[in-house]
C-alpha positions as a printed Julia matrix, in Angstrom:
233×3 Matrix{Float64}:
 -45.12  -26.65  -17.25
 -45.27  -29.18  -19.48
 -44.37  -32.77  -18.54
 -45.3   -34.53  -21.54
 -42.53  -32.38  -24.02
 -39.37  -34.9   -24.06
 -36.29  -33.93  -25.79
 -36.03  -37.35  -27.57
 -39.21  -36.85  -29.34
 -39.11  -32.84  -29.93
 -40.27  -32.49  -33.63
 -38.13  -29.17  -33.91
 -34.83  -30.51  -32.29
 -33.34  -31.23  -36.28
 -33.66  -27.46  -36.21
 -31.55  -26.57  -33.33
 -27.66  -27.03  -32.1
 -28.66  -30.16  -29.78
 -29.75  -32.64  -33.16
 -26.45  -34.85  -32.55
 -26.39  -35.4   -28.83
 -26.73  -38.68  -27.04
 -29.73  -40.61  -26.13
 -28.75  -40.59  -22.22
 -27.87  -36.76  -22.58
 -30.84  -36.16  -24.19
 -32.0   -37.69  -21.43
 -29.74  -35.98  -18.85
 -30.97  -32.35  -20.17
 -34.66  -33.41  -20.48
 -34.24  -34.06  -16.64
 -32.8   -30.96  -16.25
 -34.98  -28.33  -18.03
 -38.15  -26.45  -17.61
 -40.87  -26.09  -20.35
 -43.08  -23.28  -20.07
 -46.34  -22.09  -22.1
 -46.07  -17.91  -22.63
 -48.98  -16.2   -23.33
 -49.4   -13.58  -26.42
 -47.43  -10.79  -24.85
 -45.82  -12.13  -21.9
 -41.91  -11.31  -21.64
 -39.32  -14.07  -21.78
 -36.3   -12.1   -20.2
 -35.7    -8.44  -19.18
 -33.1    -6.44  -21.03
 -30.87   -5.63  -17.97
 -31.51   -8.86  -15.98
 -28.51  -11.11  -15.32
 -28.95  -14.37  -17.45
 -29.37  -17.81  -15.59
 -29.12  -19.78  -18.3
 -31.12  -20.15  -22.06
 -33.77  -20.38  -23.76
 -35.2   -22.55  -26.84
 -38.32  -22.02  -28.53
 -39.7   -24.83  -29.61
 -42.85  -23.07  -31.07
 -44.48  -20.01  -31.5
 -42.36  -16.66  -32.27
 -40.59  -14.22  -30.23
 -39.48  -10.39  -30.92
 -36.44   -9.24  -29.16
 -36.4    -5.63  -28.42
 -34.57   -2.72  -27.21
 -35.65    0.53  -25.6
 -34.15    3.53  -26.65
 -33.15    6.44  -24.84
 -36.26    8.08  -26.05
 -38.06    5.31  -24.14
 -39.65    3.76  -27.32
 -39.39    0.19  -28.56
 -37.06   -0.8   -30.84
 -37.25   -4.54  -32.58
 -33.79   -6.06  -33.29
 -34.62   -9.39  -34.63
 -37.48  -12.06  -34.64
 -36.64  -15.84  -33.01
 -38.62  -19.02  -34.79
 -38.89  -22.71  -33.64
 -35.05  -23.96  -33.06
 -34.07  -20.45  -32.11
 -32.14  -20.04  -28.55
 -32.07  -16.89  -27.16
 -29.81  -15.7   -24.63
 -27.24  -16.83  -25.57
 -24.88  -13.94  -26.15
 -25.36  -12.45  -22.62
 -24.64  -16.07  -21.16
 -21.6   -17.0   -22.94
 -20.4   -13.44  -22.21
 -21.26  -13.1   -18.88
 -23.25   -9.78  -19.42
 -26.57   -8.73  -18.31
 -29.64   -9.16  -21.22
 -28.88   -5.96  -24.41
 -32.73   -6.67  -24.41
 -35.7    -8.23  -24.1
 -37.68  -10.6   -25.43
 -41.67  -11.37  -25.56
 -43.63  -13.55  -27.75
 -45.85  -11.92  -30.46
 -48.36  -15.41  -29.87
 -48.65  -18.18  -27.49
 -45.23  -19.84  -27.36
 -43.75  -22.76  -25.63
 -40.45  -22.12  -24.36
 -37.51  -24.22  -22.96
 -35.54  -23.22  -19.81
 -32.02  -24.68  -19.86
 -29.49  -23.98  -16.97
 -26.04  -22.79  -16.9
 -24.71  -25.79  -15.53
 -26.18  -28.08  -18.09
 -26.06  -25.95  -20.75
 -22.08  -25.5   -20.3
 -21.87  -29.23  -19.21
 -23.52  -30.18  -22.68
 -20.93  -27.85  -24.76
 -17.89  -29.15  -23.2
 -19.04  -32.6   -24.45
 -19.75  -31.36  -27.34
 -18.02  -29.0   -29.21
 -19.89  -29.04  -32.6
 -22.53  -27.58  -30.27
 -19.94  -24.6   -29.83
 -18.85  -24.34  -33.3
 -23.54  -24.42  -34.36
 -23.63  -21.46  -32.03
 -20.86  -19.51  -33.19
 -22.4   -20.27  -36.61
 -25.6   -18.71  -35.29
 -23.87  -15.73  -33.86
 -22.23  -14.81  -37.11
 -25.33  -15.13  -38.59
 -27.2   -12.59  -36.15
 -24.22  -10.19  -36.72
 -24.87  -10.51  -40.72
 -28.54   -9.73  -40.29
 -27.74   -7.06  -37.96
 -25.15   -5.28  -40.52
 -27.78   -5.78  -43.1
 -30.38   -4.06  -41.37
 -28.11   -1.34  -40.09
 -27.45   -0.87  -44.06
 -30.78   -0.49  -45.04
 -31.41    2.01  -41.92
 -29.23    3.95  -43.61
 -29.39    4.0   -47.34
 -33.24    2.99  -47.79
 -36.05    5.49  -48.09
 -39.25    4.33  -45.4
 -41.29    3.1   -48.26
 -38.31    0.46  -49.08
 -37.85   -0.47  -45.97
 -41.64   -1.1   -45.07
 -41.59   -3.55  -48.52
 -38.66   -5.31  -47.15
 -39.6    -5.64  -43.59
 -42.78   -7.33  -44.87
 -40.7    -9.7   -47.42
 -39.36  -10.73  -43.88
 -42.25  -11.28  -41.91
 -43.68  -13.79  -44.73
 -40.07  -15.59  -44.53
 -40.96  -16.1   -40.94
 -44.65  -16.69  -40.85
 -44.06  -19.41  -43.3
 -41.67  -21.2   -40.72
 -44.28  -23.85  -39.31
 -45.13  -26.08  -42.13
 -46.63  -22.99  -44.44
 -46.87  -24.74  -47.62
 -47.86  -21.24  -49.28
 -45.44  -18.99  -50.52
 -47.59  -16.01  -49.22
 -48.2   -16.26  -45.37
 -50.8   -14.3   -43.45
 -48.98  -12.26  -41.63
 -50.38  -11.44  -38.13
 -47.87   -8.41  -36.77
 -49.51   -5.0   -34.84
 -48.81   -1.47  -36.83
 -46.96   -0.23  -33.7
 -44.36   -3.71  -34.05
 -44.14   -3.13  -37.44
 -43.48    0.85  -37.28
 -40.94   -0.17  -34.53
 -39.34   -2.45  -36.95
 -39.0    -0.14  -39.99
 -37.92    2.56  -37.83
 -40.23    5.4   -38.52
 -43.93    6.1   -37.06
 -46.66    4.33  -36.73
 -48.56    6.55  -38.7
 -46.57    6.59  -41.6
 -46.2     2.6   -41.78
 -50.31    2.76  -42.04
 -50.02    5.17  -44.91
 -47.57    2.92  -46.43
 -49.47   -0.26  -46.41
 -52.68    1.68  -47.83
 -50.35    2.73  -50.73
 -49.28   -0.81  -51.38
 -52.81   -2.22  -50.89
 -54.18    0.37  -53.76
 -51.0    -0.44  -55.66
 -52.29   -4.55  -55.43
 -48.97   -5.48  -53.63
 -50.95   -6.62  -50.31
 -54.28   -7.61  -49.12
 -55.22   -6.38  -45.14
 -57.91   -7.89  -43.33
 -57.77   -6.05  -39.65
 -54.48   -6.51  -38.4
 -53.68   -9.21  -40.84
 -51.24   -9.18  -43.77
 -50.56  -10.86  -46.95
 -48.77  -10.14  -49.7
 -50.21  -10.22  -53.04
 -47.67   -9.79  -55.33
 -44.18  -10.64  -54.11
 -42.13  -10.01  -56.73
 -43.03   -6.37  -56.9
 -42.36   -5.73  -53.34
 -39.17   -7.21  -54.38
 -38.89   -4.61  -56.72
 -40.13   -1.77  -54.28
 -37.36   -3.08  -50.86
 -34.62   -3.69  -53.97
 -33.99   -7.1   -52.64
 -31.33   -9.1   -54.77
C-alpha cells in the first residue's frame, strides 16, 4: 500500500475522468481508496470474478486478456496511466469478460462501488468521460476486428508494433521511436497467429531495416515504412 499517493497531488489525474472534482471529494475518495504496487506479471482481476468496484492505473501498463475456448490467451486491448479498468462489468453488473495483468511493475488504484457511484451521481461529466471512453474501446475493438479479418499476418504484425510504440511512448517518451519491451508469446497473442511465425516476421523486418531487436526488446527503425507495410492511413 501506498500511503504517501494523494489524489490532490496525482501527476496523472489531468489524464483521467476525476480532473474536475472537488478538493474535499478529492479528499473524500483519497480516504476511501486503496493503492497497490503489482509486480511484472501479477493479475489485477480474474475474467469471471464478480467486480467490487474499479481500478485506475496511475502508472505502469496493463494487458487485458481473454482465454479462448482453445484455452490460449487472447489480448484485447492495452491500459496506460489514466486508464480505469473495470468499468464495463461494474456499470453493468456482470462478472469480469477478462482479465487483466500488468506487463511491468504497476501501481494501481482500488476504488469502491459505493464511492465510485457516489462520485458519478455528483458528477455527471464523470458519466458522460466514461461513456466517451467506452465508445472509444468499442472503436478500437471494431478496428481490430477489421484488420483480423481483411489483413494478411505480416500487416498485422507491422501494425500491432505501430501500436506498441504509441503506447510505450505514453510516460514522458520524448522520442518518436520507443523501445518496446513486449514477450513474442504477448505479441503472437496480439496479432493472432503463432508465436513462431511473429519471430519469423520480425527477422524479416529487421533484415528489411524496419526494426532493431536487442533480446526481447523492440524498436522501430523506420516508421514510415511499417506504415506502409500495416497500410495505416
Amino acid at each position: 500500500m501506498f500511503k504517501n499517493l494523494e489524489c490532490t497531488t496525482c501527476l496523472i489525474r489531468p489524464q483521467t475522468c476525476f480532473n474536475n472534482i472537488s478538493e474535499t471529494d478529492l479528499k473524500t475518495l483519497n480516504q476511501s481508496k486503496l493503492t497497490t504496487l503489482y509486480k511484472k506479471g501479477q493479475v489485477v482481476f480474474h475474467e469471471g470474478r464478480v467486480p467490487t468496484g474499479i481500478y485506475c492505473l496511475q502508472s505502469g501498463k496493463i494487458k487485458v486478456s481473454k482465454i479462448g475456448i482453445d484455452g490460449k490467451e487472447q489480448i484485447v486491448r492495452f491500459a496506460v496511466p489514466g486508464s480505469l479498468l473495470g468499468i464495463r462489468a461494474l456499470v453493468s453488473g456482470r462478472e469480469y469478460r477478462a482479465s487483466a495483468s500488468t506487463l511491468e511493475d504497476s501501481i494501481v488504484c482500488f476504488i469502491d462501488k459505493k464511492t465510485f457511484f457516489g462520485i458519478i451521481t455528483t458528477y455527471p461529466e464523470i458519466s458522460q468521460c466514461i461513456l466517451l471512453s467506452l465508445s472509444d474501446l468499442l472503436e478500437e475493438a471494431e478496428k481490430r476486428m477489421t484488420s483480423m479479418a481483411q489483413k494478411p499476418v505480416r500487416e498485422r504484425v507491422a501494425e500491432t508494433l505501430l501500436l506498441l510504440n504509441k503506447i510505450y511512448k505514453t510516460e514522458n517518451c520524448p522520442v518518436e521511436r520507443a523501445t518496446i519491451s513486449i514477450s513474442r508469446e504477448d505479441l503472437a497473442n496480439i496479432v493472432g497467429t503463432a508465436t513462431e511465425t511473429v519471430i519469423r516476421i520480425l527477422s524479416l523486418f529487421k533484415e528489411e531495416n524496419l526494426i532493431s531487436i536487442v533480446g526481447r526488446k523492440i524498436v522501430l527503425t523506420n516508421i514510415d515504412a511499417l506504415k506502409q507495410v500495416a497500410r495505416f492511413d
